[in-house]
MDTraj code that builds the backbone (N, CA, C; nanometers):
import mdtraj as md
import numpy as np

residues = "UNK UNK UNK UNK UNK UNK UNK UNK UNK UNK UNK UNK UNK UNK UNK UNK UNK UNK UNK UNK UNK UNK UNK UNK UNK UNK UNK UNK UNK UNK UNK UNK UNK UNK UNK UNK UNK UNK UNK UNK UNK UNK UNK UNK UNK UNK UNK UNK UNK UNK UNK UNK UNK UNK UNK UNK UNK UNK UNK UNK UNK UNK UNK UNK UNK UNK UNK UNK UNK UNK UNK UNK UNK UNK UNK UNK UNK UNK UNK UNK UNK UNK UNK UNK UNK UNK UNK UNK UNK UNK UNK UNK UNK UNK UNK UNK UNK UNK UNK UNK UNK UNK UNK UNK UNK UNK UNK UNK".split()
xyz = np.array([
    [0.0829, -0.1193, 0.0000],
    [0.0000, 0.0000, 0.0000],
    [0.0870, 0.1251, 0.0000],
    [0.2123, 0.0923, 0.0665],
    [0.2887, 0.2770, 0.0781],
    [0.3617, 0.2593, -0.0685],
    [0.3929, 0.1716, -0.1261],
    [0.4384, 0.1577, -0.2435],
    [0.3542, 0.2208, -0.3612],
    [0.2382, 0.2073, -0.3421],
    [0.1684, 0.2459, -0.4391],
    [0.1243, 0.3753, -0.4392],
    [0.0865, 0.4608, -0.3092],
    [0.0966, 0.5437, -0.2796],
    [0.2182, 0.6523, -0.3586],
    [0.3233, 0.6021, -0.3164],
    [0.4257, 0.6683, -0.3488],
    [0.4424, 0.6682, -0.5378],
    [0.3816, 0.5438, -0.5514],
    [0.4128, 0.5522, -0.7231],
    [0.3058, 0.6676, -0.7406],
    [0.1519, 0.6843, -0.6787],
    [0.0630, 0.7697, -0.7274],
    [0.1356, 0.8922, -0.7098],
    [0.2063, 0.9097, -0.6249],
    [0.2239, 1.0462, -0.6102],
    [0.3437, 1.1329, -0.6688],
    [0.4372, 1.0448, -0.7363],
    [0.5256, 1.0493, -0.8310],
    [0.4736, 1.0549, -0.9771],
    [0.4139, 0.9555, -0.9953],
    [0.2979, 0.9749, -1.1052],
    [0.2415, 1.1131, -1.1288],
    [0.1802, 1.1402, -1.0253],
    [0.0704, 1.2913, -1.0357],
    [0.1839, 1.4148, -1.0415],
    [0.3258, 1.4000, -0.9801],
    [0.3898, 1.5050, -0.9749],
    [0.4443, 1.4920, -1.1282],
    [0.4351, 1.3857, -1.2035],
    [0.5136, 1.3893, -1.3652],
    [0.4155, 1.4346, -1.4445],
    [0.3107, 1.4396, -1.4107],
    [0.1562, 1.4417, -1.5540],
    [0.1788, 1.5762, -1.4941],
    [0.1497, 1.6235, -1.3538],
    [0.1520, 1.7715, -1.3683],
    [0.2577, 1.8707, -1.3978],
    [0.3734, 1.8336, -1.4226],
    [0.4863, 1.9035, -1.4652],
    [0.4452, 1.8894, -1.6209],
    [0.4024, 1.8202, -1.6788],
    [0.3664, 1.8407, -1.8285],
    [0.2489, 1.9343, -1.8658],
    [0.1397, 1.9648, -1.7687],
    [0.0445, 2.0187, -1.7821],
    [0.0748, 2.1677, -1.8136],
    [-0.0135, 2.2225, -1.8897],
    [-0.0127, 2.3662, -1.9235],
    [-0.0916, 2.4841, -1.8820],
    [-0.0263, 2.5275, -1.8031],
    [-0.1006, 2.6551, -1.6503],
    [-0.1415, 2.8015, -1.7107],
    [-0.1073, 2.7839, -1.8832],
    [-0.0726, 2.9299, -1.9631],
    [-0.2206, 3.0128, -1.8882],
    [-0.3331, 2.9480, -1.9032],
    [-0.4765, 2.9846, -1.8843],
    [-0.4281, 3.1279, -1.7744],
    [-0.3865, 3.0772, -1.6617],
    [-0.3620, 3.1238, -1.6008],
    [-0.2402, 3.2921, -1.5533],
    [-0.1984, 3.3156, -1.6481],
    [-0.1305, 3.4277, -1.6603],
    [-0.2384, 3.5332, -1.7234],
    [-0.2033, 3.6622, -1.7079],
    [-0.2560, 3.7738, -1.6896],
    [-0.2912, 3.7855, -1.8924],
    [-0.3944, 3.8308, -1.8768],
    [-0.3524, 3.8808, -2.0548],
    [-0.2950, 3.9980, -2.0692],
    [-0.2887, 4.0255, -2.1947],
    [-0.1873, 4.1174, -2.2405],
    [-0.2507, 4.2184, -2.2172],
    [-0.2130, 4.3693, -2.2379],
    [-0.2931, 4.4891, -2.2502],
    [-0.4259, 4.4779, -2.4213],
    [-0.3148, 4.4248, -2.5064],
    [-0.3582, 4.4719, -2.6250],
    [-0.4566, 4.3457, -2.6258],
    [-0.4494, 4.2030, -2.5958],
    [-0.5694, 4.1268, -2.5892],
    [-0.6711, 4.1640, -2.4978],
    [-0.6628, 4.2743, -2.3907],
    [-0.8153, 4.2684, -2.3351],
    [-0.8385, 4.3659, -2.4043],
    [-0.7396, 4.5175, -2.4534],
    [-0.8209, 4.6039, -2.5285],
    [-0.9478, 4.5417, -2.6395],
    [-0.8871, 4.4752, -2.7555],
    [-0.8996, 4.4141, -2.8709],
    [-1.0252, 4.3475, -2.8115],
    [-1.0337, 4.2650, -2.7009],
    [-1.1716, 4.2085, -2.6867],
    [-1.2789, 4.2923, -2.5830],
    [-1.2406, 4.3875, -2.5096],
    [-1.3712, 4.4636, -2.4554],
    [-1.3399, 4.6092, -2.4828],
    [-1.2552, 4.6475, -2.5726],
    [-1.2820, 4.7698, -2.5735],
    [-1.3024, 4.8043, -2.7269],
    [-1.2967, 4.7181, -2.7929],
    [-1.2693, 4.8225, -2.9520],
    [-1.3657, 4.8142, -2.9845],
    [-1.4915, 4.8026, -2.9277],
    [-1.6812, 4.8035, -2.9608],
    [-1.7091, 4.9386, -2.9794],
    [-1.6577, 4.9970, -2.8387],
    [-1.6701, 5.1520, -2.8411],
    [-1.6074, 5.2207, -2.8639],
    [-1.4574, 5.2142, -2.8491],
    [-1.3436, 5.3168, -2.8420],
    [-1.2568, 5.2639, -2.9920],
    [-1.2886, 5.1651, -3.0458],
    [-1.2088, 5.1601, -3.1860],
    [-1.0521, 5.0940, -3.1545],
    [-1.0364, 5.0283, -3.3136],
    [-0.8819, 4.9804, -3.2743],
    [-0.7678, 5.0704, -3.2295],
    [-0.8256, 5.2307, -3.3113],
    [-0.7460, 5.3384, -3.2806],
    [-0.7717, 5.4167, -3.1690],
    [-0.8694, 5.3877, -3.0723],
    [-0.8917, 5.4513, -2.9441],
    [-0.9532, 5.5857, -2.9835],
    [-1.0029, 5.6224, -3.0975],
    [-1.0713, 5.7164, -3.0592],
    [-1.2092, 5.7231, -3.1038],
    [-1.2586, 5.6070, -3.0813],
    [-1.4191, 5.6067, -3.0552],
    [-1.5235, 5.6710, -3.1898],
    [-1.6641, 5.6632, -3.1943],
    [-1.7279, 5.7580, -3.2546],
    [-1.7723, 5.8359, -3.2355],
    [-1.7453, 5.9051, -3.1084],
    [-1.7775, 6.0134, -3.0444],
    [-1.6795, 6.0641, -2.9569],
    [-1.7043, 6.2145, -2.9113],
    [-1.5979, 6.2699, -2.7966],
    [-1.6032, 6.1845, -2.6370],
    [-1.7060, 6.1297, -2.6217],
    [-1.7031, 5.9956, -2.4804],
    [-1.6304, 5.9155, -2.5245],
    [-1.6336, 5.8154, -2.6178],
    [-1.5651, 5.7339, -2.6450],
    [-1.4315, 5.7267, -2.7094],
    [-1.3501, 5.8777, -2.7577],
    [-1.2557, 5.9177, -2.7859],
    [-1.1735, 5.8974, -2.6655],
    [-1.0295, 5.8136, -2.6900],
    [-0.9861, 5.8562, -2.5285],
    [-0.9152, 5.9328, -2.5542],
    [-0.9088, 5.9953, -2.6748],
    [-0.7461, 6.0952, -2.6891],
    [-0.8496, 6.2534, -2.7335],
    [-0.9683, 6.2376, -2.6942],
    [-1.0764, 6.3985, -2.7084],
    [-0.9981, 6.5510, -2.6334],
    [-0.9697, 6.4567, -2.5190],
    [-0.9583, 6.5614, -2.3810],
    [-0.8557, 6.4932, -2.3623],
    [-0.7462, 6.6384, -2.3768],
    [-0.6258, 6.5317, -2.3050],
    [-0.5350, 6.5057, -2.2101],
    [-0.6470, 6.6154, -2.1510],
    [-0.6216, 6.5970, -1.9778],
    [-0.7069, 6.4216, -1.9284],
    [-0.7586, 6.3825, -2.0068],
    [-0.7891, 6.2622, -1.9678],
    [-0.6578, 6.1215, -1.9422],
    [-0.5691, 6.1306, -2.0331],
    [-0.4740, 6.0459, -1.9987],
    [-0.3454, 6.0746, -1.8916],
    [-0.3501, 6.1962, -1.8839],
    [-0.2860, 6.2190, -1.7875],
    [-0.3753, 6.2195, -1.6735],
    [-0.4769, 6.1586, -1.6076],
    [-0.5377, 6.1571, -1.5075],
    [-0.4620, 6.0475, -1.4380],
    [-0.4415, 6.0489, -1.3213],
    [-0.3906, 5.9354, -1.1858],
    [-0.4577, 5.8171, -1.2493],
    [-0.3120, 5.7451, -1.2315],
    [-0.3582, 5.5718, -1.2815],
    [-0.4504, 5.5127, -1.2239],
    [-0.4888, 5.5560, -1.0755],
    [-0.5470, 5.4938, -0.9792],
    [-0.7089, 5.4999, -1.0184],
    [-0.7128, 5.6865, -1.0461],
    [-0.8566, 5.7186, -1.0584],
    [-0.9017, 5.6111, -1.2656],
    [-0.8152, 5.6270, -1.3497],
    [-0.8201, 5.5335, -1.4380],
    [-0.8596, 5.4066, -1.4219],
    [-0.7915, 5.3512, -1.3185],
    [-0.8233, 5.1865, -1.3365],
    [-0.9909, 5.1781, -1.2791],
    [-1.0124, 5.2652, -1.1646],
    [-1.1466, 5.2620, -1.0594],
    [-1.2104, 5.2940, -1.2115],
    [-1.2158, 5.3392, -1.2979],
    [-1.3069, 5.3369, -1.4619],
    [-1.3088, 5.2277, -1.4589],
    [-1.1576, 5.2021, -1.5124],
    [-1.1904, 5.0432, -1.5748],
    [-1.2101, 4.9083, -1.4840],
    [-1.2328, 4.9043, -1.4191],
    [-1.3034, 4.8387, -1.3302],
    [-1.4279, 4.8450, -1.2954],
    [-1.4754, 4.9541, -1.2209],
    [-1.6247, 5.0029, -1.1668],
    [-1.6815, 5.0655, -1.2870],
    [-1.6624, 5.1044, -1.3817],
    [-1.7095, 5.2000, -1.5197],
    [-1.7352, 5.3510, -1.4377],
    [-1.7687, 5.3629, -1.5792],
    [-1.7530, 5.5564, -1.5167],
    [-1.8651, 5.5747, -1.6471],
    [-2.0054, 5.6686, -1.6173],
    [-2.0927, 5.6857, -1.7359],
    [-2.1658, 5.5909, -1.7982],
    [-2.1504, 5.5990, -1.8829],
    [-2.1727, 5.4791, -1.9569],
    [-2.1107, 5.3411, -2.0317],
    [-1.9881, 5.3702, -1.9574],
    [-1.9091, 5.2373, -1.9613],
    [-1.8910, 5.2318, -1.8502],
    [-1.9463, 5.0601, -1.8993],
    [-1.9328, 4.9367, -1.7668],
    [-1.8055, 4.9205, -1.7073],
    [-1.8449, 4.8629, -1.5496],
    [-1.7144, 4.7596, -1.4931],
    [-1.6820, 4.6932, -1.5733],
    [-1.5413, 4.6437, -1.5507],
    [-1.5348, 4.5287, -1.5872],
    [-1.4654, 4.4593, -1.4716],
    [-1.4637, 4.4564, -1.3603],
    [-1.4109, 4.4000, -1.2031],
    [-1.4698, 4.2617, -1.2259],
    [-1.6051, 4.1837, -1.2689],
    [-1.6246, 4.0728, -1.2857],
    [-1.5351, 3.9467, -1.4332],
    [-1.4156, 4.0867, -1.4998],
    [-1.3752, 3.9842, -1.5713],
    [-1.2378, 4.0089, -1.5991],
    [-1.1935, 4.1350, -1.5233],
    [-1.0571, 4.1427, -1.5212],
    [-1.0155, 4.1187, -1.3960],
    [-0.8901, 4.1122, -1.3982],
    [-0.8248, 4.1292, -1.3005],
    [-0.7490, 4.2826, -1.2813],
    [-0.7076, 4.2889, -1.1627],
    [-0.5710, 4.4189, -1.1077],
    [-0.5133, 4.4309, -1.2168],
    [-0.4298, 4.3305, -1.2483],
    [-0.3166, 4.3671, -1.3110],
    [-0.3543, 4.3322, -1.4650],
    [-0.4618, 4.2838, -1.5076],
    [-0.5305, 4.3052, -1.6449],
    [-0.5468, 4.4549, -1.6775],
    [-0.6452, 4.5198, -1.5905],
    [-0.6640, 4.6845, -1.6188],
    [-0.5446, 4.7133, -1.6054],
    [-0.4350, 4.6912, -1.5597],
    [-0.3366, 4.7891, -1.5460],
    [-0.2491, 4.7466, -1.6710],
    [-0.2718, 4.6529, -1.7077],
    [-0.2053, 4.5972, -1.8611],
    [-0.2658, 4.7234, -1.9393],
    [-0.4260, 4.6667, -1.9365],
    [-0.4656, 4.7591, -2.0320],
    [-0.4586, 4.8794, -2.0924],
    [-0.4726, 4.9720, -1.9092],
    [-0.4329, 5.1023, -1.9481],
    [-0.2643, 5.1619, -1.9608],
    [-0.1966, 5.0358, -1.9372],
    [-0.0637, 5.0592, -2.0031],
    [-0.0168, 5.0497, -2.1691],
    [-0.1066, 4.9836, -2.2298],
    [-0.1480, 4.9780, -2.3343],
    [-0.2015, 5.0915, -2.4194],
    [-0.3319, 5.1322, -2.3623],
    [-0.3411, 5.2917, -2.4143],
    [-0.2785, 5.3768, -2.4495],
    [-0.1778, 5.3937, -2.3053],
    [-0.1236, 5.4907, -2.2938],
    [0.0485, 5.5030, -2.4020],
    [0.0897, 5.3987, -2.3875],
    [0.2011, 5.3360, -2.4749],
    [0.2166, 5.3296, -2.5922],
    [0.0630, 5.2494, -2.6663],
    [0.0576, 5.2514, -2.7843],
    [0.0228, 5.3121, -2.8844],
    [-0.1720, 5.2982, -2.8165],
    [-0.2566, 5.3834, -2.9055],
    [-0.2023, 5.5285, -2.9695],
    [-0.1622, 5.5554, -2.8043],
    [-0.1478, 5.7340, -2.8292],
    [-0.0196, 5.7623, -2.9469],
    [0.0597, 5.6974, -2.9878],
    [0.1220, 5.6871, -3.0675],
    [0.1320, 5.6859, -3.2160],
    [-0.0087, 5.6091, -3.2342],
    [-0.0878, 5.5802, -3.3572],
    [-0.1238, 5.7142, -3.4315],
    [-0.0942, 5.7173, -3.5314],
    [-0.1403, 5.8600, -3.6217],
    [-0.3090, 5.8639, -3.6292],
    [-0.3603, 5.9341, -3.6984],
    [-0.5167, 5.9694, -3.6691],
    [-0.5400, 5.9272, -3.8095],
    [-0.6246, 5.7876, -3.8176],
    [-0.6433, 5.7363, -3.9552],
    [-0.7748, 5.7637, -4.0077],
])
top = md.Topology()
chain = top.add_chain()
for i, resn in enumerate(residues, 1):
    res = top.add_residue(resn, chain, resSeq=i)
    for name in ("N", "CA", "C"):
        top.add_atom(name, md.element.get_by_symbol(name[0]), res)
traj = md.Trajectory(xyz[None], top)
């Protein structure tokens, strides 16, 4: 019985060293943009309107990361939370993303 034991548990420690945990890492900025944000705000972030523009007002990106993420999380207006499907460090991907990339992008 401790023999077998011990094979199970050698066993379970080899199948799970092969297993793949990727699920589990944070997504990227540009994969959560790409899937909850470019409905409203566009691949180029600036929306079809001055709300959904994030580059309208541009005292908006320079606003405190903190008061940013409490958006993207809790929503602000008429955009939703998203606290039921991100994580911390997802929004903070994200809006590192914005801020990094988009704004970079010429006005197409």
């Amino acid at each position: 019985m401790k023999y077998f034991a011990i094979t199970l548990l050698i066993g379970g420690l080899v199948i799970a060293g092969s297993l793949d945990f990727s699920f589990l890492q944070p997504r990227s900025g540009h994969e959560v943009y790409e899937r909850l944000c470019v409905s409203c705000h566009n691949y180029d972030g600036r929306g079809a309107s001055r709300e959904t523009n994030l580059f309208a007002d541009r005292r908006r990106l320079r606003t405190a990361d903190a008061e940013l993420l409490t958006s993207i999380m809790d929503g602000k207006n008429d955009m939703p939370g998203y606290s039921n499907v991100l994580t911390y460090e997802e929004a903070q991907n994200v809006l590192e993303y914005i801020r990094e990339t988009l704004k970079r992008r010429p006005n197409r």
